[in-house]
Backbone as a ProteinNet text record, in pm:
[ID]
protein_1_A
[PRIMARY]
XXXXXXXXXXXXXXXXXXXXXXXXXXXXXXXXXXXXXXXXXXXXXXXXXXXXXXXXXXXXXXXXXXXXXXXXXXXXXXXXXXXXXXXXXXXXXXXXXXXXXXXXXXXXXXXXXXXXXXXXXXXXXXXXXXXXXXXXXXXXXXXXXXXXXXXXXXXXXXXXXXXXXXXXXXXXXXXXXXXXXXXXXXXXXXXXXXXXXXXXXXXXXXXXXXXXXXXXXXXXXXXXXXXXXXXXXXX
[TERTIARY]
-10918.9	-10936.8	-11077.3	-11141.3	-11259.8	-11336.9	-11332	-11326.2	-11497.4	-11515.6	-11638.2	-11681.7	-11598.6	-11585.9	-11471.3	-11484.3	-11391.7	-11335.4	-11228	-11148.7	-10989.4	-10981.6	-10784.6	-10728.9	-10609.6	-10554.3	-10522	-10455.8	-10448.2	-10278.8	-10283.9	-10094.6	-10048.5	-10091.4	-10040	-10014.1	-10104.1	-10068.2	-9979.4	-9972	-9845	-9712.8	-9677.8	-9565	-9545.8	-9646.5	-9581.5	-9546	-9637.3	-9569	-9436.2	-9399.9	-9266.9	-9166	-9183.4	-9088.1	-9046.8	-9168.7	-9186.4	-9135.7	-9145.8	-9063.4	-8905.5	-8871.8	-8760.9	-8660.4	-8720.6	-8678	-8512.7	-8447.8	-8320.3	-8248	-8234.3	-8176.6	-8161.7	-8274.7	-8321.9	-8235.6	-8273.6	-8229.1	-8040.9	-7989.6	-7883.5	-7787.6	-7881.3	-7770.1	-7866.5	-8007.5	-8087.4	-8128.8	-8132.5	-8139.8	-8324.3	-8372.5	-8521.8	-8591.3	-8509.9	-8615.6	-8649.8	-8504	-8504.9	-8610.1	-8595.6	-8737.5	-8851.1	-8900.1	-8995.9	-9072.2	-8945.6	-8950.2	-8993.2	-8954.1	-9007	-9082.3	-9164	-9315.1	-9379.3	-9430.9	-9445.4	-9508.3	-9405.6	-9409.5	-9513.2	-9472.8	-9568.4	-9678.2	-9723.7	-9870.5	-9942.3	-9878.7	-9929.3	-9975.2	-9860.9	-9860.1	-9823	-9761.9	-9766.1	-9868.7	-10019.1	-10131.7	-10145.9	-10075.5	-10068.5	-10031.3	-9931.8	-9800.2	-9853.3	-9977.6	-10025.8	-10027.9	-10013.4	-10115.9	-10054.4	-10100.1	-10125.4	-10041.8	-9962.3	-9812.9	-9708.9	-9700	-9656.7	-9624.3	-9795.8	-9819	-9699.8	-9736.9	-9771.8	-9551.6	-9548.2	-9328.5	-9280.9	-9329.7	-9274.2	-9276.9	-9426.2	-9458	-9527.3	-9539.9	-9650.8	-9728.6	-9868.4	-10011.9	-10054.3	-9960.7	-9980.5	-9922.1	-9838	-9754.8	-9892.8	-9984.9	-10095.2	-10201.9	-10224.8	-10341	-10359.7	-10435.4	-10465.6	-10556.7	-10527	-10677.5	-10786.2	-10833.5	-10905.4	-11100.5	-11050.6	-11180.4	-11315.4	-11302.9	-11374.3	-11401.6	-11303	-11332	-11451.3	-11379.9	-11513.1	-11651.4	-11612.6	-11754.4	-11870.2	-11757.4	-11905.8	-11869	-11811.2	-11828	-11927.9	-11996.1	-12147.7	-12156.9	-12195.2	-12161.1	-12003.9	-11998.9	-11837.3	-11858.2	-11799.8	-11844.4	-11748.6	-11762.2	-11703.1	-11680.2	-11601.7	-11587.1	-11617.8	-11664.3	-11671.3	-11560.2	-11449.9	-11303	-11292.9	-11378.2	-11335.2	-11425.9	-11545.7	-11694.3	-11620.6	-11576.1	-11485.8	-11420.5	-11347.5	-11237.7	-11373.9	-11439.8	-11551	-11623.7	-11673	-11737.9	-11651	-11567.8	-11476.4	-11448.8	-11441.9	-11405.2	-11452.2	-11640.1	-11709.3	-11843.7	-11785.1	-11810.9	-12038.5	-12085.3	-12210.8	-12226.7	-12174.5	-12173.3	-12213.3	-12183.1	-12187.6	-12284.3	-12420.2	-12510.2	-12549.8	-12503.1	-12497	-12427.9	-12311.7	-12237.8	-12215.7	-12238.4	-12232.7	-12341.6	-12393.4	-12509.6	-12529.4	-12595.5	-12612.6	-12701.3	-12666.8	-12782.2	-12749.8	-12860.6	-12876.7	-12742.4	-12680.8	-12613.7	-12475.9	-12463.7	-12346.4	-12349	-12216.2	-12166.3	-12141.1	-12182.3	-12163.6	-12147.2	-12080.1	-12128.8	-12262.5	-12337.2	-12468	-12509.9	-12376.3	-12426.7	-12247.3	-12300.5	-12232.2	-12271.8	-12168.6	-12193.7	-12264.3	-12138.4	-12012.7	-12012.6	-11868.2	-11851.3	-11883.6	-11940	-11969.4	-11872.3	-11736.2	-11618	-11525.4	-11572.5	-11520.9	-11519.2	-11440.2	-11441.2	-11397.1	-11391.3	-11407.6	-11291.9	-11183.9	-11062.3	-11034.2	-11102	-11095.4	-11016	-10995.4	-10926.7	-11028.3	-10981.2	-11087	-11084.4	-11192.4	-11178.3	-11140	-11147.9	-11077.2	-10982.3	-10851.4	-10846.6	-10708	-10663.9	-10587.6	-10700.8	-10787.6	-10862.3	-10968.4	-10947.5	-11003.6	-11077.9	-11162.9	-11205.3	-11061.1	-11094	-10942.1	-11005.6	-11155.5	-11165.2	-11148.1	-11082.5	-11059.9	-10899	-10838	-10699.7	-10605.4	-10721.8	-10653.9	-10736.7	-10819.4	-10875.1	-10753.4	-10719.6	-10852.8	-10875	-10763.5	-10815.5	-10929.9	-10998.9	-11091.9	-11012.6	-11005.6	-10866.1	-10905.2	-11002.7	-11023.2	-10992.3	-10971.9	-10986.5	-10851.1	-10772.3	-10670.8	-10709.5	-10678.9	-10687.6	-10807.2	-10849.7	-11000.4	-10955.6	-11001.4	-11002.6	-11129.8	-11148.3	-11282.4	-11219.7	-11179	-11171.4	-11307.2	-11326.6	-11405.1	-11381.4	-11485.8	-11495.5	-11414.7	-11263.6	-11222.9	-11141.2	-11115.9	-10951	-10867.8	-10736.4	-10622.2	-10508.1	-10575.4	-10498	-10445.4	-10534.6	-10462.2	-10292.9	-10327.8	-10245.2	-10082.5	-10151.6	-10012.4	-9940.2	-10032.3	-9941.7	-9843.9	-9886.6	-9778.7	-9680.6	-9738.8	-9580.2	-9508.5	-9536.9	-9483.1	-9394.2	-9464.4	-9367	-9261.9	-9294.1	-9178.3	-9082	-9120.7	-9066.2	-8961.5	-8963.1	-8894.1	-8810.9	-8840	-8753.3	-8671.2	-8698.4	-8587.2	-8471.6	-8550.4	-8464.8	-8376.9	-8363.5	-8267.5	-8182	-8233.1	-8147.6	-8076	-8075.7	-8008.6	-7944	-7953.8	-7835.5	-7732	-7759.6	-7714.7	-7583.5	-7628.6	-7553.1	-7419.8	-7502.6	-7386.1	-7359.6	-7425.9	-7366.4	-7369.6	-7293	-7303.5	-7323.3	-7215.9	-7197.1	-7321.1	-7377.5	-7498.8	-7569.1	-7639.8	-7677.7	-7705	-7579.6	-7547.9	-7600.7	-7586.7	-7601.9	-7731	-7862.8	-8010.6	-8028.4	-8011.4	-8007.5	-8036.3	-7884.4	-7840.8	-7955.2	-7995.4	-8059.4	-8225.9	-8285.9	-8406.1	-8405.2	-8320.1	-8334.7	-8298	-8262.2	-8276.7	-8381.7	-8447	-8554	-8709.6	-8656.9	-8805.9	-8778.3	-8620.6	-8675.7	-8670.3	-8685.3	-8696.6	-8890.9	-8885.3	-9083.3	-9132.9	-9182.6	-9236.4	-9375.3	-9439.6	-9591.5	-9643.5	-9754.5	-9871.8	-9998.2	-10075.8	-10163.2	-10300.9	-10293.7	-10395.4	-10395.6	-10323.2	-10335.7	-10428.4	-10466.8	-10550	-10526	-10481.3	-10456.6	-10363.7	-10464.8	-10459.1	-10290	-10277.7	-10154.6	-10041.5	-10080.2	-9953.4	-9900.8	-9976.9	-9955.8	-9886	-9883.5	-9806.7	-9648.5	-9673.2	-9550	-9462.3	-9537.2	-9476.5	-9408.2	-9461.5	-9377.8	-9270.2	-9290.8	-9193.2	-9069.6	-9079.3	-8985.7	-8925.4	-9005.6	-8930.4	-8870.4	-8914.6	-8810.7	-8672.7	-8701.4	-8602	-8466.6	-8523.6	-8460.2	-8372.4	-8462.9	-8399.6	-8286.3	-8365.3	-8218	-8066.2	-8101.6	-7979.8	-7895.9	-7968.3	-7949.3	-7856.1	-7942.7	-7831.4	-7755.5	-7754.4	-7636.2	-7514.5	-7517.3	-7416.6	-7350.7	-7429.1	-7373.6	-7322.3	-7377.1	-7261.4	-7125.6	-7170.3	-7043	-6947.6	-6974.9	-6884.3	-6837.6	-6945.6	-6881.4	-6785.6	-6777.3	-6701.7	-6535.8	-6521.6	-6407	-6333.4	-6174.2	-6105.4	-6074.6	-5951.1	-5920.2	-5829.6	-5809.6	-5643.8	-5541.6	-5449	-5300.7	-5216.7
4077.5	4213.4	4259.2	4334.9	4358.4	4526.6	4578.5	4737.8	4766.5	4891.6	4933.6	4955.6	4987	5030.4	4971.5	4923.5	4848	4928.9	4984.6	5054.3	5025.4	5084.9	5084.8	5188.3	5147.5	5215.6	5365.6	5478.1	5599.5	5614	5610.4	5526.1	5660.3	5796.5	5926.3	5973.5	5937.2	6006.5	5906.6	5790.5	5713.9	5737.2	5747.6	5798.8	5925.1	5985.7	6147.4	6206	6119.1	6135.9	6084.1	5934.7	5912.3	5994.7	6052.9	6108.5	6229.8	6312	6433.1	6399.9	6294.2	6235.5	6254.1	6175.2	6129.5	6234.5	6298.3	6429.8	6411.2	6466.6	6461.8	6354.3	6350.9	6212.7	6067.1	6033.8	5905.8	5904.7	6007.1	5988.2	6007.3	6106	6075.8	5960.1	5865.1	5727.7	5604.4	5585.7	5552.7	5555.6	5487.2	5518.5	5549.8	5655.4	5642	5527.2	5468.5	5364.4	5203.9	5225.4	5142.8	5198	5274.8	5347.2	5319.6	5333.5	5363.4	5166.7	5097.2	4938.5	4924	4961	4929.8	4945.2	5135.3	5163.4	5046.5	5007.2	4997.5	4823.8	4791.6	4630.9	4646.9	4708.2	4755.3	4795.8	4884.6	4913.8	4792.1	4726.9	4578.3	4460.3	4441.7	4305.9	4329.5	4454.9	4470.6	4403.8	4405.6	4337.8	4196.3	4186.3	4028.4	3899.6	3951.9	3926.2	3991.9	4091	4175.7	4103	4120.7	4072.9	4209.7	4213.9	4281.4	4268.5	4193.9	4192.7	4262.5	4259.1	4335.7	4481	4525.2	4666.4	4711.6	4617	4674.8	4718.9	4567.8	4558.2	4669.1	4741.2	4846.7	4990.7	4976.5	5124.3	5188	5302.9	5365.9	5385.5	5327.5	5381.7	5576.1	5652.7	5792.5	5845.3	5735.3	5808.7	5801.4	5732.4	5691.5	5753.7	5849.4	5901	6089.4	6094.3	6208.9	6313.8	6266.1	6412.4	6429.6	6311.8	6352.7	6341	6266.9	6262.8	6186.2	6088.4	6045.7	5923.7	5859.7	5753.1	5777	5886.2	5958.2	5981.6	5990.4	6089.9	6000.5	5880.4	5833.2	5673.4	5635.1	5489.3	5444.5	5410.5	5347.8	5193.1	5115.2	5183.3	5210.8	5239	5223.9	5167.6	5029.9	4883.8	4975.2	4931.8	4959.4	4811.9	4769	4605.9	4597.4	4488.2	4436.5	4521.4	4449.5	4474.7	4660.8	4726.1	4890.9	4940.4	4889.6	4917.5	4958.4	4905.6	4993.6	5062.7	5059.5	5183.7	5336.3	5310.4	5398.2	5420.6	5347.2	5367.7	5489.5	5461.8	5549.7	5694.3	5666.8	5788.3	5935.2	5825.2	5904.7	5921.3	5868.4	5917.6	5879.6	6005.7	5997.5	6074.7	6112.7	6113.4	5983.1	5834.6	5725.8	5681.8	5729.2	5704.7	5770.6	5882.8	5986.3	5960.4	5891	5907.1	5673.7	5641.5	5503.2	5408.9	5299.7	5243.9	5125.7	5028.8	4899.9	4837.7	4804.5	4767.5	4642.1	4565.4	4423.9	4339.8	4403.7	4343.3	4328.7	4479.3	4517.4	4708.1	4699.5	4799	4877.5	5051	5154.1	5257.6	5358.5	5512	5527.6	5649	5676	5728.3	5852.4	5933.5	5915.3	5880.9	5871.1	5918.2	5902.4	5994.6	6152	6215.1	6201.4	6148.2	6088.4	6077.4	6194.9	6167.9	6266	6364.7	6254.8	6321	6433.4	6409.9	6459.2	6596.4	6685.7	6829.8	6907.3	7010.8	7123.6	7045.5	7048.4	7065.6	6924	6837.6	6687.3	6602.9	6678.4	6586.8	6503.9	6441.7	6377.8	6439.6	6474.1	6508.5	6469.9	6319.9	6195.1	6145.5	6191.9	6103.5	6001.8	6044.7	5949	5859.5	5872.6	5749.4	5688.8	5757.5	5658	5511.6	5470.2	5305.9	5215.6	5122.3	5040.5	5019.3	4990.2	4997.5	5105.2	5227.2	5340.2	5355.4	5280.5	5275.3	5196	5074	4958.2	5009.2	5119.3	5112.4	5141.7	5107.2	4998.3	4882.4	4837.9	4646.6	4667	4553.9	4484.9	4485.9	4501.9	4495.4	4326	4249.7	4139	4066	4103.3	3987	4005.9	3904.9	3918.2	3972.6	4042.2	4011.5	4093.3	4137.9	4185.1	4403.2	4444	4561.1	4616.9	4730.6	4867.2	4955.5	5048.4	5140.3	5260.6	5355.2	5430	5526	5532.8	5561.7	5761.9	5737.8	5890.8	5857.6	5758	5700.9	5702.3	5738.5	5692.9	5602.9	5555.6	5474.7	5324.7	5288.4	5206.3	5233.4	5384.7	5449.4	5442.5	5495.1	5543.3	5431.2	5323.9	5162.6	5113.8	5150.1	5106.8	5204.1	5343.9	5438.5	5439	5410.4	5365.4	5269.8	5158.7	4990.4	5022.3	5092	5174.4	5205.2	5341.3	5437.4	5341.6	5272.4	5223.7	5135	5077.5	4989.5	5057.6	5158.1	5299.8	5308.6	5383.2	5407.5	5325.4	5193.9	5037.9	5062.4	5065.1	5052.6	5183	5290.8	5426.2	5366	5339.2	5262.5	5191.7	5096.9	4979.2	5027.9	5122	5193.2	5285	5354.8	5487.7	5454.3	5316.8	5368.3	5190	5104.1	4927	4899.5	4986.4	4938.8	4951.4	5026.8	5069.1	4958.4	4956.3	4847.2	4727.6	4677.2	4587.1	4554.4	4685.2	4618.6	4644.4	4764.6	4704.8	4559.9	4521.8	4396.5	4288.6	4298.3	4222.3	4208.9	4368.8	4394.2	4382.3	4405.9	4326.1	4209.7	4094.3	3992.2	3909.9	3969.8	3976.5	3994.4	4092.2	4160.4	4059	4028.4	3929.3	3796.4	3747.5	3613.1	3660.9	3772.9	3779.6	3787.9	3898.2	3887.3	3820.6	3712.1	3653.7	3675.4	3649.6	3703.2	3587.2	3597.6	3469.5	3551.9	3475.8	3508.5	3475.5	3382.4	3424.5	3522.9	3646.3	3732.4	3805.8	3918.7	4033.3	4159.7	4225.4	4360.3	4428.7	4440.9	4516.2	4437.8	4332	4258.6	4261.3	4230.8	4277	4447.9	4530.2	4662	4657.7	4603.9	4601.6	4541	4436.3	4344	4410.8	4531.7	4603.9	4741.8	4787.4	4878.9	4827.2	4751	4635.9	4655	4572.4	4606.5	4720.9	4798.5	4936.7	4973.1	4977.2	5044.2	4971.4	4802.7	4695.3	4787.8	4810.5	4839.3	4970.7	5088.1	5194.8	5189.2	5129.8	5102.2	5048.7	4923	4921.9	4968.2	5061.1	5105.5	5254.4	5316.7	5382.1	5323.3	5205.4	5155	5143.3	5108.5	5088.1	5223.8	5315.7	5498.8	5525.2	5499.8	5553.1	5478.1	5375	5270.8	5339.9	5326.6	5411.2	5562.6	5657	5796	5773.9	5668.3	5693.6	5560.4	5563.1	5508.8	5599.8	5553.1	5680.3	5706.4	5812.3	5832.1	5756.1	5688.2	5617.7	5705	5666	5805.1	5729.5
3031.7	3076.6	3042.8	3129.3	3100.8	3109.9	3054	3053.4	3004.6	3068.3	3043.6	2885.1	2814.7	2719.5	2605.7	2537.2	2422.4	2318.2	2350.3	2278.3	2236.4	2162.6	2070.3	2154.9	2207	2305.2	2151.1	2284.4	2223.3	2184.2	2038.4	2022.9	2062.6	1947.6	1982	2129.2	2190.9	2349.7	2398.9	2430.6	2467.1	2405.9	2314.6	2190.8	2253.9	2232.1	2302.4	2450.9	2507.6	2660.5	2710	2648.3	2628.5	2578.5	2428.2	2423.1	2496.1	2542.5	2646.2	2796.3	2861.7	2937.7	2967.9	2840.6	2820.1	2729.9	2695.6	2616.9	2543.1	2512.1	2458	2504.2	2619.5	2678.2	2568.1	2565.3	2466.1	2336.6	2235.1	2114.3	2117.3	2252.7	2223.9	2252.7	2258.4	2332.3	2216.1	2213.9	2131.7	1985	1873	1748.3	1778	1678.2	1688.6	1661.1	1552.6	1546.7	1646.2	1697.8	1802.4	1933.1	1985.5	2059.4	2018.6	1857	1779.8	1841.8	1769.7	1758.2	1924	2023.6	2184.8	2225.6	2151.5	2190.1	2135.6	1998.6	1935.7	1971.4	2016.7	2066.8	2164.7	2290.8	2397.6	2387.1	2261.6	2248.8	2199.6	2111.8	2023.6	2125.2	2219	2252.6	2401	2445.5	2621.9	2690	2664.8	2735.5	2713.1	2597.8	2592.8	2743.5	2791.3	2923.5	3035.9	3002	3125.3	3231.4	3394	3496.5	3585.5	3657.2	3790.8	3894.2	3874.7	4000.1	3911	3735	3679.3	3712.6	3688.9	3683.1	3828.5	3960.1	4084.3	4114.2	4076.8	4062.9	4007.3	3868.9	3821.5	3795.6	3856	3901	3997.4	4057.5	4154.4	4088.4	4122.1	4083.4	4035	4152.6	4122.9	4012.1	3961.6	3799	3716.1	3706.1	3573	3631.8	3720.2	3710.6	3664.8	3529.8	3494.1	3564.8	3684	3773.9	3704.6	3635.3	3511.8	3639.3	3712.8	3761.8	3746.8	3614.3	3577.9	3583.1	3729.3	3794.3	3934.4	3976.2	4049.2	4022.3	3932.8	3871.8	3844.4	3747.9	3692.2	3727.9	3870.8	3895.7	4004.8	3979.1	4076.6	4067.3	4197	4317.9	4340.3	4464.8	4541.8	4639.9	4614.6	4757.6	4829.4	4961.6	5039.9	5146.9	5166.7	5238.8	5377.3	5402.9	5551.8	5592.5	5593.5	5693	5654.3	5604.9	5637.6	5690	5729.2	5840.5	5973.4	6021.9	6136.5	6134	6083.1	6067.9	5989.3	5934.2	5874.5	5993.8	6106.7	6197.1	6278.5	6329.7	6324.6	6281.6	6181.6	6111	6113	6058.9	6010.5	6163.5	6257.1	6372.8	6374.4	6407.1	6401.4	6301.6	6214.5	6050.2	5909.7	6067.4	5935.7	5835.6	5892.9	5805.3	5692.1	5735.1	5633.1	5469.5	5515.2	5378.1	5338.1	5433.1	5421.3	5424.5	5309.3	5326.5	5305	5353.4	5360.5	5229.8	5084.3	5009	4942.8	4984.6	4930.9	4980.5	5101.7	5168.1	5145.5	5064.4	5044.4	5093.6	5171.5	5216.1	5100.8	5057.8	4958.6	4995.3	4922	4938.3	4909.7	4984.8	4962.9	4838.4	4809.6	4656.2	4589.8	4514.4	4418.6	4282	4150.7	4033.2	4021.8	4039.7	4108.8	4256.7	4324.4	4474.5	4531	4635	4753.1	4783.1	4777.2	4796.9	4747.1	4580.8	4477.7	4483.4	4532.4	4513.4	4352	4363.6	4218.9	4133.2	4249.1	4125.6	4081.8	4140.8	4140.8	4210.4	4330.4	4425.5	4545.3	4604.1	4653.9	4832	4856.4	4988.1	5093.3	5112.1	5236.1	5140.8	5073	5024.3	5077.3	5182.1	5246	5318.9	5303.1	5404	5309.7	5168.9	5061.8	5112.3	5001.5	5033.6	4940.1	4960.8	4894.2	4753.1	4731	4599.1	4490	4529	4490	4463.1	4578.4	4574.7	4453.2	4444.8	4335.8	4219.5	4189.8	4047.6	3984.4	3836.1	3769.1	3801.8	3869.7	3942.7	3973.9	4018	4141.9	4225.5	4338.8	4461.2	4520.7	4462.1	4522.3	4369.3	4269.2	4212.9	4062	4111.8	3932.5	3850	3728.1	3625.6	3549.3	3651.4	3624.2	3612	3512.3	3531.4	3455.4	3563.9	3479.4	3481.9	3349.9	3292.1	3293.9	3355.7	3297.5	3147.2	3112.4	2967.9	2960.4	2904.5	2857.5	2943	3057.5	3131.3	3049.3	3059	3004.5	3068.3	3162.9	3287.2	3217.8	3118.5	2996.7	2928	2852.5	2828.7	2920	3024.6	3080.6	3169.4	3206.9	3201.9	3101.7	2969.4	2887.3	2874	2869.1	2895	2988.2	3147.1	3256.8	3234.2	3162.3	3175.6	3051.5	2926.5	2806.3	2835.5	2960.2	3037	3068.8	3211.3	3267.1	3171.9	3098.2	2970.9	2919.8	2845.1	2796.3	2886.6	2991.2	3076.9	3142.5	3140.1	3191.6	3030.1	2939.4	2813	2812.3	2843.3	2834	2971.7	3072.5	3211.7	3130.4	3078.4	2991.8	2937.9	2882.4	2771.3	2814.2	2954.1	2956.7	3125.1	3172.2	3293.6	3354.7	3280.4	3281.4	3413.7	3456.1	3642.9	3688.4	3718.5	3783.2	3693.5	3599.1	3562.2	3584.4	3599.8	3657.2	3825.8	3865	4009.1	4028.5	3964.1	3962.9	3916.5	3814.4	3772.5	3873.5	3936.1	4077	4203.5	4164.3	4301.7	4311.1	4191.4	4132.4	4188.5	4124.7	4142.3	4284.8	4326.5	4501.6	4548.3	4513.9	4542.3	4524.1	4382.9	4360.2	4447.4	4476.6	4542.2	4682	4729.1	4868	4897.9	4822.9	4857.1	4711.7	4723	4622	4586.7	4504.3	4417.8	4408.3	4478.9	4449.2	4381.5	4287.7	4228.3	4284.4	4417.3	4537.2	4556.7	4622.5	4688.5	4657.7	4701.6	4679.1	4620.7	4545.4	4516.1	4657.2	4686.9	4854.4	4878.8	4923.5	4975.3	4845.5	4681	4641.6	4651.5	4649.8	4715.2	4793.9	4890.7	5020.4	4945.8	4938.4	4892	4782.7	4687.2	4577	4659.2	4735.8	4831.2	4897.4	4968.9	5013.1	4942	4784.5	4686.8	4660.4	4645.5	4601.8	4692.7	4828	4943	4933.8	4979.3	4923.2	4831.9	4687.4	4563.8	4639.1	4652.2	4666.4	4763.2	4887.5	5046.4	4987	4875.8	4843.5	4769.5	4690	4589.4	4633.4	4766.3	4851.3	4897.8	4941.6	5025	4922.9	4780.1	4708.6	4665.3	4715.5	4632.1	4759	4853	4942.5	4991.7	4976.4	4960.1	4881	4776.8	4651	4648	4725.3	4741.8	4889.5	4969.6	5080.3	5059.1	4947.1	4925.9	4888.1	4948.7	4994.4	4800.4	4778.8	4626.9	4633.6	4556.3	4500.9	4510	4532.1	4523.5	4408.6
[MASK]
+++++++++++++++++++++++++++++++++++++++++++++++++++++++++++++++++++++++++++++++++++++++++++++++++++++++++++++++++++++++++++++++++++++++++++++++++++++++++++++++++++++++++++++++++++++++++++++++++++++++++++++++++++++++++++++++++++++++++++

């Protein structure tokens, strides 16, 4: 992993957003220290097992971002790829030169730090038509394994409360509701041998393949609740 900046993740803010999360729920099915023992593992050794089909299988990218802005602000350049020169041609009409530029034979935004884009409140002005290297930060969207952090991100952070999160929450299923359990379980593992993960791919394509999944997960996941609310009552 390779980050702008070499830092000790932030234990207090992970610990506390979990439990703020998860609020009463947790401790009443959970001993604390068993919670305590799960963060705990995850802050230590979660990056150990890290890769990037991980992140992509168990969570949406929009849960870990703090509006903080400071991927905007202060990342220079912002490639912009061959394969989005058209669709940018496009876009940005007889506007393209304006905001798009050719240097040393790589496609960029013109001004950057901050993006061009970047408005007051820190949303981004195109931002459904974003570049893809914006979409996969902190990846490289071309390359495994590889991440930049800008410096005061917590996008570190909230990967491991995300992947916690979701752990808790399978162990509180576990606990008070087996059946259901049971049949994510089931339905996961359906799930992974139907769209499988190569570590060729690109960012960009496990994205695709991680939506894939989740729709996958959820469709059946309705299909089994309504199955179950449309069985008649026993007499």
């Amino acid at each position: 992993m390779k980050n702008k900046e070499v830092r000790v993740l932030d234990k207090n803010f992970i610990r506390n957003k979990i439990y703020k999360i998860l609020k009463k729920d947790l401790f009443q099915v959970l001993s604390k220290e068993t919670v305590d023992k799960i963060i705990n593992f995850n802050i230590n050794s979660g990056f150990d097992a890290f890769d990037v089909t991980m992140f992509l299988k168990t969570v949406q990218y929009g849960m870990l971002c703090e509006k903080c802005g400071k991927c905007c602000k202060n990342a220079d350049p912002i490639i912009i790829s061959d394969s989005e020169i058209p669709f940018y041609s496009q876009y940005f009409g007889n506007s393209f030169d304006k905001y798009i530029i050719n240097k040393d034979g790589k496609w960029q935004l013109k001004k950057t730090k901050p993006c061009v884009f970047l408005m007051i409140n820190n949303k981004c002005r195109i931002y459904n038509a974003r570049p893809l290297v914006c979409r996969a930060y902190p990846f490289n969207y071309l390359e495994f394994k590889k991440i930049t952090v800008e410096k005061g991100c917590k996008v570190l952070e909230n990967i491991i409360v995300a992947r916690t999160t979701v752990e808790l929450i399978m162990k509180l299923i576990e606990k008070t509701k087996p059946e259901l359990y049971k049949n994510i379980q089931n339905i996961q593992k359906e799930a992974l041998e139907k769209y499988s993960f190569s570590q060729t791919n690109t960012v960009v394509e496990e994205v695709l393949k991680a939506n894939e999944i989740s729709n996958f997960i959820t469709k059946k996941l309705n299909d089994k609740n309504e199955t179950t609310n449309s069985k008649p009552l026993s007499k």
